[in-house]
C-alpha positions in Angstrom: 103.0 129.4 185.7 104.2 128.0 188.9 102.5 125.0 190.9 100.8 126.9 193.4 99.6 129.9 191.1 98.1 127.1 188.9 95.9 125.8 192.1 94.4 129.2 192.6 93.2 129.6 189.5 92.3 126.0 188.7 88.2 125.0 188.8 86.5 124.6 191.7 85.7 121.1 190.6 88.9 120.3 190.4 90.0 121.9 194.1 87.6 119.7 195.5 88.5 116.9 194.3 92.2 117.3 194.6 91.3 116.5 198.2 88.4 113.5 197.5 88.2 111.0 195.2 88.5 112.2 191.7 87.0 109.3 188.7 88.4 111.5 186.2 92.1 110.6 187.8 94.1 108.2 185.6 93.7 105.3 188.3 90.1 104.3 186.9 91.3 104.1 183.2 91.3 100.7 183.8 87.3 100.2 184.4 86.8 101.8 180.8 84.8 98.4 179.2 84.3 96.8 182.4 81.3 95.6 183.8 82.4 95.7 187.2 86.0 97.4 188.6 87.9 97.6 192.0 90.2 100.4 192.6 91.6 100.7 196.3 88.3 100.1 198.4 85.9 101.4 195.7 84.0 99.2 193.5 82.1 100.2 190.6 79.6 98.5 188.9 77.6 99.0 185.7 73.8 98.1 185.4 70.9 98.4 182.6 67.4 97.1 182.4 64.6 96.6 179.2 61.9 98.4 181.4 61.0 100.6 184.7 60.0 97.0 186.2 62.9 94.8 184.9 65.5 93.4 186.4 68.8 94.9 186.1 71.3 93.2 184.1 75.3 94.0 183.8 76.6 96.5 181.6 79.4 97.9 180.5 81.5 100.6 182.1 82.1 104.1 180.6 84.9 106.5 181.3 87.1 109.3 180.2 89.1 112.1 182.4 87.3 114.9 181.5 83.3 113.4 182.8 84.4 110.7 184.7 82.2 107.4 184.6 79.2 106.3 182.6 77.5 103.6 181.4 77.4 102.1 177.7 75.4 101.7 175.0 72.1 103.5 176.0 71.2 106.6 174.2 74.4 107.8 175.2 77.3 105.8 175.3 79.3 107.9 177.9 76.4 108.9 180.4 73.9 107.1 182.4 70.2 106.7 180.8 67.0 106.5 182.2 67.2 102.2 181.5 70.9 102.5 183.2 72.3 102.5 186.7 76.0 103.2 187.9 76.5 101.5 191.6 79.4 102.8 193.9 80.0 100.4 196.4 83.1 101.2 199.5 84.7 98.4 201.5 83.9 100.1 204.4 80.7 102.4 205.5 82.0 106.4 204.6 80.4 109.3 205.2 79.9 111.7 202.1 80.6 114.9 202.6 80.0 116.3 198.8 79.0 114.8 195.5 80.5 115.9 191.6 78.1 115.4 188.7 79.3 116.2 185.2 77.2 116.4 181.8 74.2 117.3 183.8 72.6 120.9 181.9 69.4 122.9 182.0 67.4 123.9 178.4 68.1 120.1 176.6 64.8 120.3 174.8 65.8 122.9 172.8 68.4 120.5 171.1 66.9 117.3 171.3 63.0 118.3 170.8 62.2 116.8 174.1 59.8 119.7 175.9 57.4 118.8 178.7 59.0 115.5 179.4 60.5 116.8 182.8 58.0 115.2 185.2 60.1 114.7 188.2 58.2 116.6 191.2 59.7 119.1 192.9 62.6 119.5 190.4 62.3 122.4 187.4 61.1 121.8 183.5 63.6 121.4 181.0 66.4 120.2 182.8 68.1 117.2 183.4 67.7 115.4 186.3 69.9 112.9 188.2 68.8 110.0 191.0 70.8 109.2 193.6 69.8 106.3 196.1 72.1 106.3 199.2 72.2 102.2 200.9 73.9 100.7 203.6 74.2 96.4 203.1 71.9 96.8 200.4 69.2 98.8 202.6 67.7 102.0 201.7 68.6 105.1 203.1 67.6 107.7 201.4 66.5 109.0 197.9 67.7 112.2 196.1 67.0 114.0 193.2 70.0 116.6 191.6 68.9 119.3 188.2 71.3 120.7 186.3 72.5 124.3 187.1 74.1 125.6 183.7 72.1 125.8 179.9 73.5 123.4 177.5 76.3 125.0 174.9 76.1 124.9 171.6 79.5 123.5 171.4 80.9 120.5 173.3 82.9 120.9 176.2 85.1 118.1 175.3 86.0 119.5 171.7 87.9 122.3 173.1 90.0 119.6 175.4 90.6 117.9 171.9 89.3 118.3 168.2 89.3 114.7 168.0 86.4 114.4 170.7 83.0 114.3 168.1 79.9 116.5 168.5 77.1 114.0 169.4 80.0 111.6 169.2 78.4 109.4 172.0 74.8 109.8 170.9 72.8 106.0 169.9 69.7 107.3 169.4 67.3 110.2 169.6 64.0 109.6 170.0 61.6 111.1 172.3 58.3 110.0 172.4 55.6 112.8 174.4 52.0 112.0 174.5 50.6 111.1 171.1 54.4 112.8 169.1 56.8 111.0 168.3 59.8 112.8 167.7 63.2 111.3 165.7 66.2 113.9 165.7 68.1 114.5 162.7 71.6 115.4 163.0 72.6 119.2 161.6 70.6 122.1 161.7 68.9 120.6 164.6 66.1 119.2 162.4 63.3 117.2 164.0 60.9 115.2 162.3 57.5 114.2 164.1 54.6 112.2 163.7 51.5 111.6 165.8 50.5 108.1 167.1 47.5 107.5 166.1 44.4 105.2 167.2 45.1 102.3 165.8 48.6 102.4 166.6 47.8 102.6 170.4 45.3 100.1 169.7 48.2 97.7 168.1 50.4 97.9 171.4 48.2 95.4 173.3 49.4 92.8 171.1 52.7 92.6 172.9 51.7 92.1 176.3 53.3 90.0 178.5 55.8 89.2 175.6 59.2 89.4 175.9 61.0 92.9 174.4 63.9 93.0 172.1 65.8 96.0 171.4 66.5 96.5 167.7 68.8 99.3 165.8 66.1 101.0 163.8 68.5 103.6 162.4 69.0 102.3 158.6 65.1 101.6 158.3 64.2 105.3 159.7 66.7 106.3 157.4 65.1 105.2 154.2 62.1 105.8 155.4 62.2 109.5 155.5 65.4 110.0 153.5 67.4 111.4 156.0 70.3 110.8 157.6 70.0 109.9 161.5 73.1 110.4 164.2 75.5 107.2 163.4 76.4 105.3 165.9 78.0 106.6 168.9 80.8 105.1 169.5 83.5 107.0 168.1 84.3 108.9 171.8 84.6 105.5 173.3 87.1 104.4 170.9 89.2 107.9 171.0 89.4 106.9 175.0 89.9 103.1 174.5 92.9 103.7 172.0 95.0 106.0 174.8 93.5 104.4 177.8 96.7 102.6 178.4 98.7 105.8 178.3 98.7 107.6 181.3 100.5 110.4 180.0 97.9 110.8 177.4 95.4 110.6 179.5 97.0 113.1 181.9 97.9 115.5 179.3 93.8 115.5 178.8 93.5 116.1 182.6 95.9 118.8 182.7 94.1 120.5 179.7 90.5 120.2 180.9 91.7 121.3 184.3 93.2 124.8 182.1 89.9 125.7 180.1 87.0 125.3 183.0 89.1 128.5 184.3 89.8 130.2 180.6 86.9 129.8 178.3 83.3 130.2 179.1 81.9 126.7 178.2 79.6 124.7 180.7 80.7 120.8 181.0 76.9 120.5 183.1 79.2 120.0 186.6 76.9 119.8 189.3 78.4 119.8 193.0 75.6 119.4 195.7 76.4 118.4 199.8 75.3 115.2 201.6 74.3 114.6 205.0 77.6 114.0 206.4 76.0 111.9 209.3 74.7 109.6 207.2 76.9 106.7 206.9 76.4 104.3 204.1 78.7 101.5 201.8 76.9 102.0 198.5 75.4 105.0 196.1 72.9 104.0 193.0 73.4 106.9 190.6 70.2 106.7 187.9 68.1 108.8 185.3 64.5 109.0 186.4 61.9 108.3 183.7 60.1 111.5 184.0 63.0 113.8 183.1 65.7 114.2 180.2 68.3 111.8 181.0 71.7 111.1 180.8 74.9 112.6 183.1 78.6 111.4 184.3 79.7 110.8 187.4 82.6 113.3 188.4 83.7 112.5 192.2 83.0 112.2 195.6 84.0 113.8 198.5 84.2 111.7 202.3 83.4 113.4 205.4 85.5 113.2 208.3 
C-alpha cells in the first residue's frame, strides 16, 4: 500500500493528530515512570490524592502508543482515576482547537457491576466520564465535562495490537461501593460478589474521623475470605511497555499496527474527540475523573488553534 493510500484510509484519530500533538508518538516514551516530563514546550505532570478534599501529591506517569498517557497505580494503572489528576502545562499560552481522549466507553457497569454510580449532571448514566479544567497561570478558566461515545468491547483493543497486551492487565482493584452494596469483582465469567453494609458498620465509620487514611492491598485477605481469586495485580501492561520503551522501533512498529486495525476491525478503543473554544487561550489543562461517574480514561492528543 503506498504512503498516501495508507493516509486515506488511516483513523480519523490518527489524521488529526498527524497535524497536532500526538502523546501516543514515540517522543513521550520517555515520561513512562516519571512523575513529571518535558518534551519540547510541553510539560506533563502526574498527580493523586487520599480523598475529594486532599491535597494532591506526585505520581507516577503512565504511557503506551496505543492510549497515550495515564497515571499509575490507581485502580487502573494506565488510566486516570477518580483520586488521580494528569496536568498539561505549555511554555507559552496556546489556543486548543480539539481534544483526543482514549479508553473512555459507555455501558461499564455491565462489566464491572458498577450501575447507578454515574452522578455527574448533565452527562448520561452508565458511561464514563472525563473532567477537564482549562487554567491560565494557575487561574481558572473554565470547567468541562466529556462521556464516552462507543459501548465497551468484550475484548481489549490493545490485544489485537499484540497478544502480549493482558485483559484487565492494568486493573488494581475492583471494588465499587453503591449505597448500602458493596460490590468486589471476580475475574472470569464476570462474577460479582456483594454484600450489604449494614448498621453497625456505618455506625463503626465514625471511629476514624479526623484520622489519618492509609491505603492497604486487601486483595490476599478478600481472597481467603470468600475463596476466590481476585484480579492480580495490574502491572503486567506497564512492564510489557517499560521493557520496549527504549526501542523506538518497537514502539513504532505498535504505532504503525494500532494505526492499521482502528480502520480494519470493528473494536472500540473508547476515543473520544470533542472541540474547544479556540478563543480561549490558556498554559495549562487538568484532565480528572469526577467522583460521581465510572472512572478511568487516557489521554490521546491535542490539537492547537491557529
Amino acid at each position: 500500500m503506498s504512503t498516501s493510500a495508507y493516509a486515506q484510509e488511516t483513523a480519523q484519530i490518527d489524521q488529526e493528530l498527524a497535524q497536532g500533538i500526538d502523546f501516543r508518538s514515540v517522543a513521550y516514551s520517555g515520561c513512562l515512570d516519571q512523575f513529571e516530563c518535558t518534551v519540547g514546550d510541553i510539560t506533563i505532570v502526574g498527580q493523586r490524592r487520599l480523598n475529594e478534599n486532599s491535597a494532591w501529591v506526585s505520581a507516577p506517569l503512565y504511557w503506551d502508543p496505543i492510549d497515550g498517557f495515564g497515571i499509575q497505580d490507581g485502580a487502573q494503572n494506565d488510566e486516570i482515576d477518580i483520586d488521580e489528576r494528569l496536568l498539561v502545562r505549555f511554555a507559552d499560552p496556546v489556543a486548543l482547537d480539539r481534544i483526543w481522549l482514549s479508553d473512555l466507553f459507555v455501558s461499564e457497569d455491565r462489566r464491572y457491576g458498577s450501575s447507578q454510580t454515574d452522578l455527574v449532571v448533565g452527562e448520561p448514566e452508565d458511561a464514563e466520564i472525563a473532567g477537564l479544567t482549562f487554567l491560565i497561570d494557575g487561574a481558572e478558566l473554565a470547567n468541562i465535562t466529556v462521556a464516552g461515545e462507543s459501548r465497551l468491547p468484550w475484548a481489549q483493543f490493545n490485544q489485537e495490537v499484540d497478544t502480549r497486551f493482558q485483559e484487565n492487565g492494568d486493573l488494581r482493584r475492583r471494588i465499587v461501593v453503591n449505597d448500602d452494596i458493596v460490590t468486589v469483582v471476580i475475574p472470569g465469567a464476570d462474577i460479582t460478589l456483594q454484600t450489604p453494609v449494614t448498621e453497625n458498620d456505618r455506625a463503626k465509620q465514625g471511629l476514624f474521623d479526623g484520622l489519618e487514611t492509609v491505603e492497604l492491598d486487601i486483595s490476599d485477605l478478600l481472597a481467603e475470605f470468600n475463596n476466590a481469586a481476585l484480579f492480580e495485580v495490574g502491572t503486567n501492561n506497564f512492564e510489557l511497555i517499560n521493557a520496549i520503551a527504549a526501542n523506538p522501533e518497537s514502539l513504532s512498529t505498535l504505532i504503525r499496527i494500532a494505526q492499521e486495525k482502528r480502520t480494519t476491525i470493528q473494536l472500540s478503543n473508547g476515543e473520544v474527540g470533542f472541540d474547544v473554544d479556540p478563543t480561549m487561550m490558556l498554559n495549562e489543562i487538568a484532565f480528572f475523573s469526577p467522583f460521581d461517574a465510572s472512572n478511568d480514561f487516557s489521554i490521546a492528543g491535542v490539537i492547537l488553534g491557529e
